[in-house]
C-alpha positions as CSV (number, residue, x, y, z in Angstrom):
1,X,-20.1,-6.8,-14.3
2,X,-18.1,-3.8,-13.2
3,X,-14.4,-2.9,-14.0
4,X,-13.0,-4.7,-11.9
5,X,-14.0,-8.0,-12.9
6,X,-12.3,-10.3,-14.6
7,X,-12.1,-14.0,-15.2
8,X,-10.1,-16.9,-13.5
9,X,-6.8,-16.6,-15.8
10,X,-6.8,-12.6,-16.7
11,X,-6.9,-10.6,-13.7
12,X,-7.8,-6.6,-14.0
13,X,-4.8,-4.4,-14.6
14,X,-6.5,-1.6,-16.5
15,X,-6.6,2.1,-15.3
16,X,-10.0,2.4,-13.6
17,X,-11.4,6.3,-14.7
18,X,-13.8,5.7,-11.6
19,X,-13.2,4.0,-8.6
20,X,-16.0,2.1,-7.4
21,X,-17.4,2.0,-4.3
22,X,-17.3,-0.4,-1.4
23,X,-20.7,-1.5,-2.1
24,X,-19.8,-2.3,-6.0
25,X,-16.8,-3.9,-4.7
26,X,-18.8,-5.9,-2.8
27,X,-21.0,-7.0,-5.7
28,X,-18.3,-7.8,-8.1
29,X,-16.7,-10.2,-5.2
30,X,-19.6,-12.2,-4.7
31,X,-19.8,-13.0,-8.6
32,X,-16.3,-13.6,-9.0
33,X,-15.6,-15.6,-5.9
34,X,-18.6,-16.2,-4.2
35,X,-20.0,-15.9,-0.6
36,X,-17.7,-17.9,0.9
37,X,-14.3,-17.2,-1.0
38,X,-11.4,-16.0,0.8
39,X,-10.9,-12.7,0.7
40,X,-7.2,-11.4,0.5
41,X,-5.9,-8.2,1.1
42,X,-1.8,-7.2,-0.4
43,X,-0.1,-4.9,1.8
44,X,3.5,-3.3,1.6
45,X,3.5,-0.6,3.4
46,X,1.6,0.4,6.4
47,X,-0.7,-2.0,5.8
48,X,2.5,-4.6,6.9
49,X,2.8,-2.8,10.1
50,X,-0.3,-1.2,11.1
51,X,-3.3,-3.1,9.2
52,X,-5.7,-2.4,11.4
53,X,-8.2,-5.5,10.5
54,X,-8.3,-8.9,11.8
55,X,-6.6,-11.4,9.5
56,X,-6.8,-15.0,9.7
57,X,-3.4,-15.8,7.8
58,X,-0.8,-13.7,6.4
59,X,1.7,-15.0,3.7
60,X,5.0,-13.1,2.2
61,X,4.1,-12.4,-1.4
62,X,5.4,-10.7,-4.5
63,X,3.1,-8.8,-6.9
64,X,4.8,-8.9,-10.8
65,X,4.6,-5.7,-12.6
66,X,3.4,-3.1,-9.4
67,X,6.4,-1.4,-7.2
68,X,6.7,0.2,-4.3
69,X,7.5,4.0,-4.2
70,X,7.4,6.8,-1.7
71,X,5.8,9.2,-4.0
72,X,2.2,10.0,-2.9
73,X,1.4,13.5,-1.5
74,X,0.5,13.4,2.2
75,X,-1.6,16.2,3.0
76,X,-3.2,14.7,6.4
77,X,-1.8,11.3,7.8
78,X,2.0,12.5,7.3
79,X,2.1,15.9,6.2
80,X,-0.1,19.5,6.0
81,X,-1.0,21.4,2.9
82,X,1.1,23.7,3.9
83,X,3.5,21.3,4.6
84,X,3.0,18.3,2.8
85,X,4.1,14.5,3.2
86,X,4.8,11.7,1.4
87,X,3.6,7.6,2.0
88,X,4.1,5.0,-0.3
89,X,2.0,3.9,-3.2
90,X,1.9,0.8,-5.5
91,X,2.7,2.5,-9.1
92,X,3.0,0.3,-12.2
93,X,6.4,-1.1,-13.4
94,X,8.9,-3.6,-11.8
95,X,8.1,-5.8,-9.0
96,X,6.8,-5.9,-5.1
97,X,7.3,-7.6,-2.3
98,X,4.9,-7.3,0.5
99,X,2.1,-9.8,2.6
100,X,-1.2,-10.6,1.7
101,X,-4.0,-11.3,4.5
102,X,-6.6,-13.3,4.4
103,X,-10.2,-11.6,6.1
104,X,-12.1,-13.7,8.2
105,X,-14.8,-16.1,5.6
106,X,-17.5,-15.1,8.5
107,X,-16.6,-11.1,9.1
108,X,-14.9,-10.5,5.7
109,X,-17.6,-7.8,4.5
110,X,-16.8,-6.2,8.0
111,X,-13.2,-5.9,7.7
112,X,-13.6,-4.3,3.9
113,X,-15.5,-1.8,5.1
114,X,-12.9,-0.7,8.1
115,X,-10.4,-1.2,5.6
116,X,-12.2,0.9,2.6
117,X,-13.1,3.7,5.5
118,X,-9.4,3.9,5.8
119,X,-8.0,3.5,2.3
120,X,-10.8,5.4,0.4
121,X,-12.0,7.7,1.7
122,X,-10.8,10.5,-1.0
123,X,-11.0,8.1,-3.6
124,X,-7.1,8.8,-4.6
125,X,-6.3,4.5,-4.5
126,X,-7.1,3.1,-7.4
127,X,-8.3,-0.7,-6.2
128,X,-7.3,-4.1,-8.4
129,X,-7.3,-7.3,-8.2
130,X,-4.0,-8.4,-8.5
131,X,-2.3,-12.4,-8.5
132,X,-0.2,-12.5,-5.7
133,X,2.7,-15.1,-5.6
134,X,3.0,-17.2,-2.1
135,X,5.1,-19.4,-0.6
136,X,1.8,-21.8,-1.5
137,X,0.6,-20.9,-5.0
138,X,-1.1,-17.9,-6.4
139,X,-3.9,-15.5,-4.4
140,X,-5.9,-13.1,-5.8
141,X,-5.7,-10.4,-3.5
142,X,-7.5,-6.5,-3.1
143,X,-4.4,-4.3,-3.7
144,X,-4.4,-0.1,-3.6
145,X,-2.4,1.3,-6.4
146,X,-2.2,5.0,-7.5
147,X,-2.3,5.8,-11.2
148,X,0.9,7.8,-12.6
149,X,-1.8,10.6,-13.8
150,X,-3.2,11.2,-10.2
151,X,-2.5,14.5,-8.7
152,X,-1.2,13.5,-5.9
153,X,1.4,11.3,-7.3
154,X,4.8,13.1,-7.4
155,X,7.5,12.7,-9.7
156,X,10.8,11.4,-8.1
157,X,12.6,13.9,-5.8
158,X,15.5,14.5,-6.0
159,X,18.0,13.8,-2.8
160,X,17.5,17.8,-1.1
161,X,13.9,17.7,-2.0
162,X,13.0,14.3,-0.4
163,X,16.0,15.5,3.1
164,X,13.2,18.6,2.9
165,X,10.1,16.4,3.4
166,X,12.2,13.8,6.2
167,X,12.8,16.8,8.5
168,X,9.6,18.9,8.2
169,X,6.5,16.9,6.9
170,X,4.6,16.0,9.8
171,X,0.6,15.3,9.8
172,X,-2.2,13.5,12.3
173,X,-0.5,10.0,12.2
174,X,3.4,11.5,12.8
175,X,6.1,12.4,10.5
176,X,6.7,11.4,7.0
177,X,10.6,10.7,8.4
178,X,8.7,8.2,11.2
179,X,6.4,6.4,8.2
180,X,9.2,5.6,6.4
181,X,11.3,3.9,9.3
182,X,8.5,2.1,10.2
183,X,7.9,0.6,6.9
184,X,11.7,0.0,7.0
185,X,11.5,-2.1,10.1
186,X,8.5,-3.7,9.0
187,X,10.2,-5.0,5.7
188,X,13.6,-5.5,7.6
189,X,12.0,-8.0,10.0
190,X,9.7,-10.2,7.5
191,X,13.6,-10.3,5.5
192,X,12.3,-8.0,2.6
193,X,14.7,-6.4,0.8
194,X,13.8,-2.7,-0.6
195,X,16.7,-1.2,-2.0
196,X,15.0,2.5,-2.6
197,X,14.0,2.0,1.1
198,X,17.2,1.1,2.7
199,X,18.8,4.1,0.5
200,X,16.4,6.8,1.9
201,X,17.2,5.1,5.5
202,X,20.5,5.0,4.9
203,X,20.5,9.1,3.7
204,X,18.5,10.2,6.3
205,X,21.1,8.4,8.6
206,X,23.9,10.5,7.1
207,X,22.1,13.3,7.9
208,X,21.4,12.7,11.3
209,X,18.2,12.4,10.8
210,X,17.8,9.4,12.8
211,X,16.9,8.6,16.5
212,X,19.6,7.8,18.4
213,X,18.0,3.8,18.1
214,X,18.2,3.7,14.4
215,X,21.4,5.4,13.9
216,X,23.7,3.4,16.6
């Protein structure tokens, strides 16, 4: 059984020195769950918004121990390596609260592999299974996180730093300034509060950063 396996009442949390591959992925959910398990996927951030795989049920959730940060270096989607980003990253400590989707039972395999083509493919998410607490019990659920230790994980910037990154850092997808807003809405409407986010929103606000629709 591979690393991220784990039994029915201790769930993998472990650093994982090599992410496996959609195919081992595969492997390990058939013995865990079984061919016709649901599948669930946690998303907090673009995931909310943009998911880009066909769900059949979505849930609010909260994810004990995992947090939400804006901390991961963007060189692509959100920024340039000249020039880079920032998007958000599940990093260990404190608490998250995001949705979790349920794959289709029939086209499950399907939808991992969009999503894996999208998530993975540098490798830089570290994949877990983590127990996700819904409105209607416990899911397990496929979350991305990004070990402390990875390159591309930042340390905190401070408040010029991150103003830098808001008005410059622009990659394939948009801005790093737009990314955040989105996420911002996306939380705002579902009634999520993110205190870190509604700070950043709130800074880049004061300096008029803002289209004129988020700022009136």
């Amino acid at each position: 059984m591979n690393s991220l396996s784990s039994n029915s009442v201790t769930w993998s949390t472990g650093p994982l020195h090599h992410p496996p591959d959609i195919e081992a992925l595969l492997r390990d959910l058939r013995q865990r769950f079984g061919p016709r398990r649901a599948l669930w996927v946690f998303g907090y951030a673009s995931l909310i918004w943009r998911p880009e795989f066909d769900a059949e049920e979505c849930r609010p959730a909260r994810v004990q121990g995992w947090h939400r940060a804006l901390r991961m270096r963007s060189h692509i989607n959100r920024g340039t390596p000249e020039r880079p980003g920032l998007v958000f990253a599940l990093l260990s400590g404190g608490a998250c609260r995001g949705e979790v989707h349920r794959l289709p039972t029939g086209n499950a395999e399907a939808e991992l592999h969009r999503l894996w083509s999208r998530e993975m493919p540098t490798g830089v998410y570290t994949p877990r299974w983590l127990p996700c607490h819904t409105p209607t019990g416990m899911v397990p659920a496929l979350a991305f996180t990004l070990s402390r230790r990875h390159q591309a994980c930042l340390a905190p910037l401070d408040d010029v730093a991150m103003l830098d990154v808001l008005r410059h850092a622009r990659g394939r997808y948009g801005t790093t300034l737009d990314y955040l807003l989105q996420t911002a809405e996306a939380l705002r409407t579902r009634g999520i509060r993110d205190r870190e986010i509604e700070r950043l929103v709130a800074l880049a606000g004061r300096h008029r950063l803002l289209p004129p629709t988020e700022a009136s």
